[in-house]
NUNUVEX-335220 format. One line per 5 residues: number of its first residue (from 1); for each residue x negated, y negated, z negated of N, C-alpha, C. Coordinates in Angstrom, 2 decimals, decimal comma. Layout:
NUM	X:Y:Z:X:Y:Z:X:Y:Z | ... $
***
This chain:
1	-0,84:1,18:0,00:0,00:0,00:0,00:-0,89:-1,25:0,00 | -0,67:-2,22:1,15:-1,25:-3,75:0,78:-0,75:-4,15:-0,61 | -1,96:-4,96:-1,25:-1,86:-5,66:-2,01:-1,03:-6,50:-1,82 | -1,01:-7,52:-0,77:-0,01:-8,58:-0,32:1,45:-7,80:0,06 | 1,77:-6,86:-0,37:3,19:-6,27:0,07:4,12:-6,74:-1,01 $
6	3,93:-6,29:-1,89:4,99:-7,67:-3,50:5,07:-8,40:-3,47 | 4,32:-9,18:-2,57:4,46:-10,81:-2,54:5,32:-11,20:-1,39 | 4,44:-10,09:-0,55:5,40:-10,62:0,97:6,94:-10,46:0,48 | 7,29:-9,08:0,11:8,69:-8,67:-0,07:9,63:-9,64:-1,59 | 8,39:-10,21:-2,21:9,11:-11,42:-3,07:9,54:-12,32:-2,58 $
11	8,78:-13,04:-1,12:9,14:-14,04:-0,62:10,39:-13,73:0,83 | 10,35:-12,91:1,16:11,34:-12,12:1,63:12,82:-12,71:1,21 | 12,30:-12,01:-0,27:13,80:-11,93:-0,99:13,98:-13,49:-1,38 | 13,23:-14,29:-1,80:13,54:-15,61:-2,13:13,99:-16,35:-0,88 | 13,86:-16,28:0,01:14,19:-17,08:1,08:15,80:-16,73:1,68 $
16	16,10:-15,08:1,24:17,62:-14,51:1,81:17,78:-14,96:0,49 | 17,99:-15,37:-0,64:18,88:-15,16:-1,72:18,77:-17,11:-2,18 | 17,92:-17,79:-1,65:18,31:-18,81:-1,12:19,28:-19,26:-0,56 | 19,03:-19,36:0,74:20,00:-18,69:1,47:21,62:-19,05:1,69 | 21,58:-17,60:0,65:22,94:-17,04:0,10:23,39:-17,82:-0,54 $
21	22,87:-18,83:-1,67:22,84:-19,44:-2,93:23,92:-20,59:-2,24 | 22,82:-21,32:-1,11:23,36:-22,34:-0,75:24,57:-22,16:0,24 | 25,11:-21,26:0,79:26,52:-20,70:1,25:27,49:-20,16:0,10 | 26,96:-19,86:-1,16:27,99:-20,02:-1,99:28,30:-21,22:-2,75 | 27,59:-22,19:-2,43:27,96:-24,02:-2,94:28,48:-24,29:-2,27 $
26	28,63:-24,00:-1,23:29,23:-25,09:-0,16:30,87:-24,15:-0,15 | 30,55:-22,51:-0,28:32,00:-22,22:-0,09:33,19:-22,54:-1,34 | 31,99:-22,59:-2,58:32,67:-22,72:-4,04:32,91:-23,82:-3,98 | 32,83:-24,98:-3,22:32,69:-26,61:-3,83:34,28:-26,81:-2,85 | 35,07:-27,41:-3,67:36,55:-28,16:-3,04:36,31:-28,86:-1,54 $
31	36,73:-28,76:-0,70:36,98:-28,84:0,75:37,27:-30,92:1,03 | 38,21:-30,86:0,10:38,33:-32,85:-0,34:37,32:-33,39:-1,23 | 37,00:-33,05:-2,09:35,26:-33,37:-3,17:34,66:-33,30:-1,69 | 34,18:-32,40:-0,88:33,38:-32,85:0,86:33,05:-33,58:1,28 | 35,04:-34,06:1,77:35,46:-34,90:2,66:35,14:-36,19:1,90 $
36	35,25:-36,37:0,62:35,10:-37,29:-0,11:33,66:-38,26:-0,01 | 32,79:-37,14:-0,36:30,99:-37,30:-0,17:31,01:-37,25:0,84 | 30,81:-36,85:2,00:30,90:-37,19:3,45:31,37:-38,61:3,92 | 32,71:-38,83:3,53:33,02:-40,71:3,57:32,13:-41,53:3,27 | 31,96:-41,69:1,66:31,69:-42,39:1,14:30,16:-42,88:1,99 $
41	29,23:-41,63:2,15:28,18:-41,72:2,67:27,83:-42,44:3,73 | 29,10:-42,21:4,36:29,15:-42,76:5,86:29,77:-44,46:5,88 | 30,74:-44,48:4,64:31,05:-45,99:4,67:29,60:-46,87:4,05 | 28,86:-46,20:3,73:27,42:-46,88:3,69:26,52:-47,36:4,74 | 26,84:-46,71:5,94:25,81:-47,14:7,32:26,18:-48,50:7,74 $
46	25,19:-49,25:7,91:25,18:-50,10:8,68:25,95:-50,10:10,47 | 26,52:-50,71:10,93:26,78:-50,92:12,07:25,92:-50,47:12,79 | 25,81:-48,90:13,54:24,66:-48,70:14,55:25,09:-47,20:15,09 | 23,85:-46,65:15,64:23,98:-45,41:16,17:23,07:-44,25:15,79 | 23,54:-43,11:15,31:23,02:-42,16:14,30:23,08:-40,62:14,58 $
51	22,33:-39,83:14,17:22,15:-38,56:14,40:22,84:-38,35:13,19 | 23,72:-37,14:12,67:23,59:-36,63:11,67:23,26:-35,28:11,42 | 22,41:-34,99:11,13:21,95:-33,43:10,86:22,98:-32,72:9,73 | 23,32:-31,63:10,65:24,40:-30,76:10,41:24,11:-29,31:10,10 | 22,99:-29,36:9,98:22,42:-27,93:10,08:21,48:-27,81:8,88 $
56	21,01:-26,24:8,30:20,26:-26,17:7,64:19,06:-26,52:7,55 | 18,52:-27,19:8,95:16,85:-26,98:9,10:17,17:-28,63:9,58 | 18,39:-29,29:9,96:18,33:-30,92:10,61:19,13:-31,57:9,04 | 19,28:-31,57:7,71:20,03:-32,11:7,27:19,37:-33,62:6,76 | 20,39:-34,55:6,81:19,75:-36,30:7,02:20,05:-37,39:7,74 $
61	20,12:-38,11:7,54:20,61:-39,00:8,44:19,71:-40,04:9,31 | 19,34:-39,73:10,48:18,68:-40,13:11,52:19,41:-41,84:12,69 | 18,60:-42,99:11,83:19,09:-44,04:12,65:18,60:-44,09:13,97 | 19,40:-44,85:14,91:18,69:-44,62:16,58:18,43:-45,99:16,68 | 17,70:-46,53:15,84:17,37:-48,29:16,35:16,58:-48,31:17,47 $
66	15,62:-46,51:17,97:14,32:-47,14:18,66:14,62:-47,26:19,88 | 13,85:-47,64:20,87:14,31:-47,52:21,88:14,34:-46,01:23,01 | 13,18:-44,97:21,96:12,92:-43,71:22,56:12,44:-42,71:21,08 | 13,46:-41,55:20,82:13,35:-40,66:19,50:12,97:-39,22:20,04 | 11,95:-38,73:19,79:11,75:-37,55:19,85:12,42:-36,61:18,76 $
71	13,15:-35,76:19,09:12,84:-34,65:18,14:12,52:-33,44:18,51 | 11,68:-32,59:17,45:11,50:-31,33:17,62:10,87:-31,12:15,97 | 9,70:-30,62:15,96:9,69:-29,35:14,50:8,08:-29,82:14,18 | 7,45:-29,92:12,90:5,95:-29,78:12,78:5,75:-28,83:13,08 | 3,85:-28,61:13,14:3,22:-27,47:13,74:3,03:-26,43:12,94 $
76	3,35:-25,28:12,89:3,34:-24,39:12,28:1,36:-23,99:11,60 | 1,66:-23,42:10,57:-0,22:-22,68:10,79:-0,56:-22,04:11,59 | -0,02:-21,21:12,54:-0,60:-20,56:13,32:-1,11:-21,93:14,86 | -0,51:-22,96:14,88:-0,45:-23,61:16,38:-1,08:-24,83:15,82 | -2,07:-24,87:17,24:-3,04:-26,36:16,90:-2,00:-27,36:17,05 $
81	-2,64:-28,24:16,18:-2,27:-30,08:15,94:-1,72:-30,27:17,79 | -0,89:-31,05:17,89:-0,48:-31,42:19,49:-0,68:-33,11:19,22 | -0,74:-33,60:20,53:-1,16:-35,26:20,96:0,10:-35,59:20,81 | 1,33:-35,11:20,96:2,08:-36,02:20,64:3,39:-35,30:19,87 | 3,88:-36,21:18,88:4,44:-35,18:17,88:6,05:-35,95:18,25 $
86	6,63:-35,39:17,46:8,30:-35,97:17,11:8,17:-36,93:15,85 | 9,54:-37,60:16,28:9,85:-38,50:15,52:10,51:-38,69:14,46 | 11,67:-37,42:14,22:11,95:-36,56:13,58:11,87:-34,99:14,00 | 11,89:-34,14:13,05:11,63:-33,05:12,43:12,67:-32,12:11,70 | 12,65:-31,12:12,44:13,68:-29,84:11,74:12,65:-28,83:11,47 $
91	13,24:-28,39:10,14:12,60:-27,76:9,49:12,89:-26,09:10,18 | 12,61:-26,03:10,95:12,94:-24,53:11,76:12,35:-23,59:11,54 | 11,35:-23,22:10,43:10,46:-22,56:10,17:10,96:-21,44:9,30 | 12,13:-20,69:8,77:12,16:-19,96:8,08:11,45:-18,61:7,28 | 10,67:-18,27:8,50:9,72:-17,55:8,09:8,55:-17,71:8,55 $
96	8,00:-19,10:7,97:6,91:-19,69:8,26:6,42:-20,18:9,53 | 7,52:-19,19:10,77:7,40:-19,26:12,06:8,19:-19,84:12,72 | 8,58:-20,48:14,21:9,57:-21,03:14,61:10,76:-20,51:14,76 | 11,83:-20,82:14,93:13,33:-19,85:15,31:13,54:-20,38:17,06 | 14,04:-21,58:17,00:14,73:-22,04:18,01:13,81:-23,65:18,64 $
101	13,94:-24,10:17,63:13,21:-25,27:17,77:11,61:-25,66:18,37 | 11,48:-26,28:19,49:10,24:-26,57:19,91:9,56:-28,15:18,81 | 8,03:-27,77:19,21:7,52:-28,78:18,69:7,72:-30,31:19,41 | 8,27:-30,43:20,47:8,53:-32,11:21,02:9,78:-31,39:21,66 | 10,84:-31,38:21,28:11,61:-30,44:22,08:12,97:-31,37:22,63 $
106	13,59:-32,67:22,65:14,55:-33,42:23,29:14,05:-34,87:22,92 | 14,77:-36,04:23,50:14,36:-37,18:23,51:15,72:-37,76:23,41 | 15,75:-39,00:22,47:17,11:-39,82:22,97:16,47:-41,02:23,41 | 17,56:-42,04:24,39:16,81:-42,61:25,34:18,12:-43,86:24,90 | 17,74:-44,95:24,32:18,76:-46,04:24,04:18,78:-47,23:25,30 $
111	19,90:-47,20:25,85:20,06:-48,44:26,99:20,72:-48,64:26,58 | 20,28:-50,41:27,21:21,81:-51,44:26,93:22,81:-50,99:28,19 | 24,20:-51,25:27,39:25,72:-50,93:28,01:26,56:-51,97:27,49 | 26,53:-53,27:27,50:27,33:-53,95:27,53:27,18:-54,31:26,03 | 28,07:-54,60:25,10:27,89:-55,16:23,42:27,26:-53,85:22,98 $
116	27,46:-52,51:22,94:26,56:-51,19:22,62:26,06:-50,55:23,42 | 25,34:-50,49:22,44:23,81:-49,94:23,59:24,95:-48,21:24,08 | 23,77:-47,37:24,90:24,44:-45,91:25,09:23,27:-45,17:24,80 | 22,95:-44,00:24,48:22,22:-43,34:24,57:22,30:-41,73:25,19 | 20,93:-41,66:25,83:20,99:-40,63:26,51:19,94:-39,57:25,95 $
121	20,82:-38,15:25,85:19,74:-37,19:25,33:19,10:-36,19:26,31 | 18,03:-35,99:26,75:16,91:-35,51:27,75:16,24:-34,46:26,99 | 16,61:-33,02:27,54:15,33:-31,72:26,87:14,21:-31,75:27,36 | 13,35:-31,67:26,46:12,04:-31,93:27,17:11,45:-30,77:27,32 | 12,25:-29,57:28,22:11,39:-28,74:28,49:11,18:-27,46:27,30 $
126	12,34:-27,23:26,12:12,00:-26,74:25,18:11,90:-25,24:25,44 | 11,76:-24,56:25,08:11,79:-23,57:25,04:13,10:-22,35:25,00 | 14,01:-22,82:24,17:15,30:-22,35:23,88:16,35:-23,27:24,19 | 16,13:-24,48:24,70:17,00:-25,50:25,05:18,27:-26,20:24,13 | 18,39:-27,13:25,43:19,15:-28,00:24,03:20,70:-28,16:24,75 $
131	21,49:-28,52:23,47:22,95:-28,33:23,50:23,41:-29,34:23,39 | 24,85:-30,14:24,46:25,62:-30,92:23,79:27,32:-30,23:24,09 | 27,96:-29,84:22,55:28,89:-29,59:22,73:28,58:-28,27:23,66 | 28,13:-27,64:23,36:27,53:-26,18:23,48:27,09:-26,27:24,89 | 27,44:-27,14:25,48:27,34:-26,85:27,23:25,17:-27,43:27,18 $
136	24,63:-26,69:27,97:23,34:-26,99:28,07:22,57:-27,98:29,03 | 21,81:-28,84:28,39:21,01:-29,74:28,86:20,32:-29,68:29,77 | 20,07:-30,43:30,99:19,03:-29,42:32,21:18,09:-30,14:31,85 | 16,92:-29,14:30,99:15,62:-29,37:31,12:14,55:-30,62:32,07 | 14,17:-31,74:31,66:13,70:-33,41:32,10:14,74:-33,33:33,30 $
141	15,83:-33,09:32,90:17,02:-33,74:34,17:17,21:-35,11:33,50 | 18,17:-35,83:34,36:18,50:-36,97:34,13:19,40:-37,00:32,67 | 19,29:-36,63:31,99:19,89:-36,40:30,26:21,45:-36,58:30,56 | 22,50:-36,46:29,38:23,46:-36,75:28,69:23,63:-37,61:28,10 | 25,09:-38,53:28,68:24,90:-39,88:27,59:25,75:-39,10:26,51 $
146	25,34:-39,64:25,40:26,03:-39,46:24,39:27,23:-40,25:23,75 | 28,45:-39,20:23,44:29,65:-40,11:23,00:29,95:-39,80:21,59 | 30,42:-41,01:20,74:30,54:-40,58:19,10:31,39:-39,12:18,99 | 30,72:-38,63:18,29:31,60:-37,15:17,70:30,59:-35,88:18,46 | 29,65:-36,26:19,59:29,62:-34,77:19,85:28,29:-34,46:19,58 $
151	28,37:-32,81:19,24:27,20:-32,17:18,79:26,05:-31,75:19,73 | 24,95:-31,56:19,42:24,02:-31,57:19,43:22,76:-30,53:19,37 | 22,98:-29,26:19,68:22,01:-27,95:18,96:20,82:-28,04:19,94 | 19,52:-27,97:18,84:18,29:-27,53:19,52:18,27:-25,95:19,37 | 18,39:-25,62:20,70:18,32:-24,43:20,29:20,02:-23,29:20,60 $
156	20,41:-22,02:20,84:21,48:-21,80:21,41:22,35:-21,51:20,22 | 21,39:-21,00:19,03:22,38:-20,51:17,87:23,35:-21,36:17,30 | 23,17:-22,76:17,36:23,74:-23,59:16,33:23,44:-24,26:15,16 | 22,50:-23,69:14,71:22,02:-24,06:13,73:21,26:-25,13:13,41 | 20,74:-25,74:14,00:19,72:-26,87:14,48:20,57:-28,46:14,57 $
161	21,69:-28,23:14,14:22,62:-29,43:15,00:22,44:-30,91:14,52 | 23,32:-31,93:15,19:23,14:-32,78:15,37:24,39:-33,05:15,44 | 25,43:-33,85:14,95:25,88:-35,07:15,36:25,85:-36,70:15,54 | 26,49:-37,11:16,78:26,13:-38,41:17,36:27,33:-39,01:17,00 | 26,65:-40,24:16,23:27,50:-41,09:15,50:27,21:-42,23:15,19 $
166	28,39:-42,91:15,85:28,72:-44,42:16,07:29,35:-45,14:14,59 | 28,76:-45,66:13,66:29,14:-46,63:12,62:29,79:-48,23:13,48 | 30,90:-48,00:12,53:31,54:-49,38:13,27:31,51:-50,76:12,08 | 31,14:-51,80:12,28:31,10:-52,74:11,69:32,58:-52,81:10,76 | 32,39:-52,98:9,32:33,61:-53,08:9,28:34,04:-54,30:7,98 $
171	34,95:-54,69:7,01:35,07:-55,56:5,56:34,88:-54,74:4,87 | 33,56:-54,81:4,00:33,67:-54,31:2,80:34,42:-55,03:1,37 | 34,83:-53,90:0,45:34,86:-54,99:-0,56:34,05:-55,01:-1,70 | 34,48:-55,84:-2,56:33,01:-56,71:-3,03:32,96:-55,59:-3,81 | 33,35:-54,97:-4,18:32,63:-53,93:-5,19:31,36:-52,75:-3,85 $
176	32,24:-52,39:-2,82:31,37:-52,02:-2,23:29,77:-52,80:-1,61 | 30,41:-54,11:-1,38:28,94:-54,50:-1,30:27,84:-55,02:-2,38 | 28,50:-54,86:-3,71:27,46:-54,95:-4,58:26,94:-53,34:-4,68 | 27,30:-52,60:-4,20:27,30:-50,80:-4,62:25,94:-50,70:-3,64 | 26,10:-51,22:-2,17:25,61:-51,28:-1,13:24,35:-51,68:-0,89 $
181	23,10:-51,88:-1,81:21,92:-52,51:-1,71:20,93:-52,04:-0,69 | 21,16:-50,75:-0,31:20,31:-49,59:0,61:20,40:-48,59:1,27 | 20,14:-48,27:1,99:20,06:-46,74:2,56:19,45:-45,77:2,66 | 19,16:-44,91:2,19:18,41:-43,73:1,93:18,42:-42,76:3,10 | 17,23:-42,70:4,19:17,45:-42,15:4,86:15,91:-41,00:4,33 $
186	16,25:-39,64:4,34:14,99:-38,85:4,45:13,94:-39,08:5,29 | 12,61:-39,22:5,16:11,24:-38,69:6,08:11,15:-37,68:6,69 | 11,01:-37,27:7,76:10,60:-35,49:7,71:9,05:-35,18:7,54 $
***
């Protein structure tokens, strides 16, 4: 028997019973308590245009101020450093290795369209390709503009997702905008 076999099969098990853990919070937790945290979160954005990671390996909220967003995945240990990385990052690595996700693997592309901008999402060639609204992206084709509400998968399983989302300017009230000092968006 390897020495490293208890460990491997410890980490095995910690990663499925993980996992599991976090599919029984989400199934145990009230369906309106959700919908609730989900609002609230969202009546926090500023007026703009946003990714929301929907998935286990994309969760966060991704602003589109730039004018060009890469995403794809850091480099694993096994794969050299690359010249040019993403801008955000899914954690696609479950077993240390990739699933679905490439390392520079789609682009969003912000043009002006009149008072809002539009944006267009472009695969760059990934490996497992990319999804909007399950239908697939043609690889450095002329991209998909994107419309509020639709999803997003790097990758065919689903898991990777993305929704594209339009915050609309709106009156807060004063309790909300004293509540309102910031936004907390994750690093990857």
């Amino acid at each position: 028997m390897d020495e490293n076999e208890p460990v491997l099969l410890e980490i095995d098990r910690l990663i499925r019973l993980s996992r599991l853990r976090e599919i029984e919070f989400i199934m145990s937790s009230d369906v309106n308590e959700r919908m609730r945290e989900i609002t609230a979160a969202l009546r926090r954005l500023p007026a703009g245009e946003y990714l929301l990671g929907t998935g286990p390996s994309t969760v966060g909220i991704v602003p589109l101020g730039m004018d060009e967003i890469i995403l794809g995945r850091p480099p694993t240990i096994l794969e050299k450093s690359a010249q040019v990385g993403a801008d955000y990052c899914a954690a696609d690595t479950l077993y240390f290795v990739p699933r679905e996700v490439s390392r520079v693997h789609a682009k969003l592309i912000r043009q002006p369209n009149g008072p809002e901008p539009q944006h267009l999402l472009v695969d760059l060639n990934s490996t497992c390709g990319t999804f909007v609204n399950g239908m697939p992206v043609e690889p450095e084709g002329d991209g998909v503009v994107l419309r509020h509400g639709d999803v997003i998968s790097l990758g065919p399983s689903q898991t990777s997702t993305y929704v594209y989302y339009r915050a609309r300017a709106r009156e807060r009230t004063n309790r909300e905008a004293q509540e309102i000092s910031w936004v907390w968006v994750p690093k990857s």
